[in-house]
N, C-alpha and C positions, 0 to 999 in steps of 0.2 A: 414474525414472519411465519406462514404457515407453509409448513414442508411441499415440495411437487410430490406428485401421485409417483411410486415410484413402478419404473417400467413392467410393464409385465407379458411375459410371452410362452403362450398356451397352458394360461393358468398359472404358471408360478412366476415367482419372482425374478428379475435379470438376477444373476451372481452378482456381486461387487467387482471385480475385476472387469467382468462384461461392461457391465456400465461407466468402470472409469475408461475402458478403451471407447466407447460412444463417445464420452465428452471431447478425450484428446484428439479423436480426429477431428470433432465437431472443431474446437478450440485452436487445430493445425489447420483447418479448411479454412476457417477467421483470417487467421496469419497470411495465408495464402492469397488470400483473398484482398485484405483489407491492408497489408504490411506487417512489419514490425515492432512498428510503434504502437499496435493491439497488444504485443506480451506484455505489456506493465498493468492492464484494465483485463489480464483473463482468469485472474481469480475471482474478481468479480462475477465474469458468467458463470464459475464451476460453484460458485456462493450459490449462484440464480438455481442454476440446472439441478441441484441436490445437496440436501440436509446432510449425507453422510461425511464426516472429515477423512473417514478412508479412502469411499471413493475420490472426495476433494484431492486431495493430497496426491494418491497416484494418476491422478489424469493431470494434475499438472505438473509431476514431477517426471513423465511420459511427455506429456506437449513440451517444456520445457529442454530437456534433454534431445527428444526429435529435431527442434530447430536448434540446437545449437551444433550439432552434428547435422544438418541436412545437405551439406555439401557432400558428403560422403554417403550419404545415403541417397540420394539422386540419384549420384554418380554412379551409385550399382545398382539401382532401377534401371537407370539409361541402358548399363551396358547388359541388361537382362532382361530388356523390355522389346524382344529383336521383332522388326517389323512396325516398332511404334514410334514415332518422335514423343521424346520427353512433352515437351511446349505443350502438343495436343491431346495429352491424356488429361478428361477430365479432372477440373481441380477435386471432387468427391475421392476418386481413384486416386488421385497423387496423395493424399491425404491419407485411407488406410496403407497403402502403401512405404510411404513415409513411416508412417508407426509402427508397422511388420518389422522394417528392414530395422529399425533403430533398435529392437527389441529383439531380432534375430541375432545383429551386432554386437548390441551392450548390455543384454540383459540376459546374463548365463542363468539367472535361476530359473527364467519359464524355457520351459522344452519346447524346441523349436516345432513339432507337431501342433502343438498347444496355439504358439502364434500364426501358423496359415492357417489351422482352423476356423481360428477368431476373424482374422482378416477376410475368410472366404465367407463368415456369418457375416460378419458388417459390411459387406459389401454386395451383402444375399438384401440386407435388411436396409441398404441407404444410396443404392449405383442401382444400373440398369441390370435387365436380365442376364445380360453377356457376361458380365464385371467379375464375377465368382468367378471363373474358369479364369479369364485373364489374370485375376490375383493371383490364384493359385498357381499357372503357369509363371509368373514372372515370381512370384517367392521360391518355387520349386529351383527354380534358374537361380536364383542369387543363395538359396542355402548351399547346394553343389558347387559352386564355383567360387563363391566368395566367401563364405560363412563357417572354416574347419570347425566343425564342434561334432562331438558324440552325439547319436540321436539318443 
């Protein structure tokens, strides 16, 4: 099998981290999309999408984690998404969304700057024009009010 080209933007290379948050939300937007019964075939796509087992690994141990916790992470998108019904946010946007908040949540080693930056890129790089300010705004909302950690 001969490797994907792997991403490149303004001449250099995605980071690895950058690219396994591509896959997970890719791999959450699936989910979302197609069910549940998709997490047993989504190593497969992260097989497909890229040769690296780093990236492999962390984008499914991020997708993974995301949906197992996604009741609670909703639930604090919802309550930080003021003026939007949950239902009607594009499934793209629920998707980096979803993976900000699970990573703002559960995952104390990345600094919380770290994850709405990424989420305001990938949502620069795969949502409409709007989409970046509104991540931003609803991660901003759920760091402050739900999320005690040291910046």
């Amino acid at each position: 099998m001969q490797c994907p080209m792997r991403a490149v933007r303004h001449g250099m290379q995605t980071d690895r981290r950058t690219r396994a948050r591509e896959l997970a939300i890719q791999g959450l937007y699936q989910l979302d999309v197609q069910g549940p019964d998709l997490l047993e075939r989504l190593g497969e796509f992260f097989r497909e999408a890229d040769c690296d087992d780093f990236v492999r690994k962390l984008a499914s141990d991020w997708t993974k984690g995301t949906w197992k916790n996604l009741a609670q992470c909703d639930e604090l998108i919802a309550a930080s998404a003021i003026k939007w019904q949950f239902k009607r946010l594009a499934p793209v946007d629920k998707s980096i969304l979803r993976l900000a908040v699970y990573q703002l949540k559960f995952c104390s080693d990345i600094p919380p700057k770290v994850v709405i930056n990424e989420a305001i890129e990938l949502a620069k790089k795969f949502s409409s024009s709007k989409a970046s300010g509104f991540v931003n705004g609803v991660l901003d909302a759920v760091l402050k009010k739900h999320v005690p950690r040291d910046l």
